[in-house]
C-alpha positions as CSV (number, residue, x, y, z in Angstrom):
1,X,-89.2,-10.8,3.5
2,X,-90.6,-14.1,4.8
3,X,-90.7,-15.2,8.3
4,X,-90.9,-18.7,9.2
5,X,-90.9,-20.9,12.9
6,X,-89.2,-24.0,12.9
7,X,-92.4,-25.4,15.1
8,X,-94.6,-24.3,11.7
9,X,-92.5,-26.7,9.6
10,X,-93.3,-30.5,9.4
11,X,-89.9,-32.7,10.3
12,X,-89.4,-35.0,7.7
13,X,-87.0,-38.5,8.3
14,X,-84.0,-38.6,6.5
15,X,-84.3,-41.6,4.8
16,X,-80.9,-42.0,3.3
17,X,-79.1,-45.1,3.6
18,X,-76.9,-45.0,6.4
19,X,-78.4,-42.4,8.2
20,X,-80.4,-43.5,11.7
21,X,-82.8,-41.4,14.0
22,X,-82.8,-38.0,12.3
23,X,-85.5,-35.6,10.9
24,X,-84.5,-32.5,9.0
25,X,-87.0,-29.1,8.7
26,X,-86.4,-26.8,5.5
27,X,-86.9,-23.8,7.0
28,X,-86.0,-21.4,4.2
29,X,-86.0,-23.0,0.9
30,X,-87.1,-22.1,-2.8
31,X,-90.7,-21.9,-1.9
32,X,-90.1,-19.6,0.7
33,X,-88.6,-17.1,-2.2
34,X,-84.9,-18.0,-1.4
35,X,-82.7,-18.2,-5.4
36,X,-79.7,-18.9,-3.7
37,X,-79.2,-20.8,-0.3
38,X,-81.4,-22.9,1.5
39,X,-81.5,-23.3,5.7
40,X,-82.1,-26.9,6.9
41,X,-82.9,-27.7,11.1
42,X,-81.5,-31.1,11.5
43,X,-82.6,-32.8,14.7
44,X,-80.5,-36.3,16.0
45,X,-82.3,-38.1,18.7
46,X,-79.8,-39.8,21.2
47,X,-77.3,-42.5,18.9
48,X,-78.9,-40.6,16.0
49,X,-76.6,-39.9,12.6
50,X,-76.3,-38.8,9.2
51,X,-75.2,-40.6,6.8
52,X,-71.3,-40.5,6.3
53,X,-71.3,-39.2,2.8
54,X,-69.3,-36.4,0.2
55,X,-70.9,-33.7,-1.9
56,X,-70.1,-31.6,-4.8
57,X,-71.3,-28.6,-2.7
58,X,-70.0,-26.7,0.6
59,X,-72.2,-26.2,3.6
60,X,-71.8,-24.4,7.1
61,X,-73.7,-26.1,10.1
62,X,-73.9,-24.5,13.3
63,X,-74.5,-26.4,16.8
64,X,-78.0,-25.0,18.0
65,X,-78.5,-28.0,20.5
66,X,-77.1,-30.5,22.1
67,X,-73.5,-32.8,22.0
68,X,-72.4,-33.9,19.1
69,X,-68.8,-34.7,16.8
70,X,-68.6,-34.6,13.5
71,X,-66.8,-37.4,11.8
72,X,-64.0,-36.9,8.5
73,X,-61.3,-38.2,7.2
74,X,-59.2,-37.0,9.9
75,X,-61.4,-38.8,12.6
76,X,-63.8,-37.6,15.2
77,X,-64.3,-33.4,16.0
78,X,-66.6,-32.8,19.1
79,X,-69.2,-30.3,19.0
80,X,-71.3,-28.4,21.0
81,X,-73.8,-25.4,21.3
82,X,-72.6,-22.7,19.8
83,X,-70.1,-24.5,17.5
84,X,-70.0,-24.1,13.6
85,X,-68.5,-26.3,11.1
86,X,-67.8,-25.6,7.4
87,X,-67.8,-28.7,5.4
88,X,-66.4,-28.0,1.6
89,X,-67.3,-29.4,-1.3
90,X,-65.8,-33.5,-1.4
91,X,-65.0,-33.5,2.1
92,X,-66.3,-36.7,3.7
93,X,-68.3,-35.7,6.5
94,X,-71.0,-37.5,9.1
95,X,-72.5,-36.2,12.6
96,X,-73.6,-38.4,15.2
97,X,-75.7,-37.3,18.3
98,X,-73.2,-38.1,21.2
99,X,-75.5,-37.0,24.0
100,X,-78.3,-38.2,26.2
101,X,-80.9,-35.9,24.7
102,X,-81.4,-34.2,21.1
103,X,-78.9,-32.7,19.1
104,X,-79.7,-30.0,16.7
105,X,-77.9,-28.3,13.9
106,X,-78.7,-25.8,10.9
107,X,-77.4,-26.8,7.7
108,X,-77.0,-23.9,5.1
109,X,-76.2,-24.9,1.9
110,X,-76.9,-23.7,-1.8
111,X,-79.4,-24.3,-4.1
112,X,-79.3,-25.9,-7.7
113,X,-79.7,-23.7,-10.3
């Protein structure tokens, strides 16, 4: 077992192209022992995004923080504490910090092999 605080883990900026204003922790990754999933803490200051983007993999977010939406083919889908979202694999997907303070989400998603 390895138990880890988000506060003990460095934010790093997501420096994708097209994302703005948004740090993500890897909480629980391979170095932490993990062979199958790893569990991201995405923080999205005020305006703050991801980049709007598709992936061969799924992932399940959950709403820790904050208001948000999450953006897709089929337009805008608001979000809020306590919300979770499953993204599948090729679904065009961006979230955007729609509040006046952070928004924060964990991202769980798998792990090459």
């Amino acid at each position: 077992m390895k138990l880890v605080h988000a506060s003990e883990v460095d934010p790093q900026e997501v420096a994708e192209q097209g994302a703005a204003d948004v740090t993500v922790r890897w909480l629980i990754s391979r170095p932490e022992g993990a062979p199958t999933f790893a569990m991201r803490l995405f923080e999205l200051a005020p305006g703050g995004h991801t980049p709007l983007h598709e992936h061969a993999w799924e992932h399940e977010v959950y709403i820790v923080e904050g208001q948000a939406e999450v953006m897709s083919r089929e337009g805008p889908a608001k979000l809020a504490a306590g919300d979770a979202v499953l993204v599948l694999p090729h679904e065009m997907h961006q979230f955007r910090n729609t509040g006046s303070g952070a928004a924060k989400f964990l991202c769980m998603i798998p792990l090459p092999e």
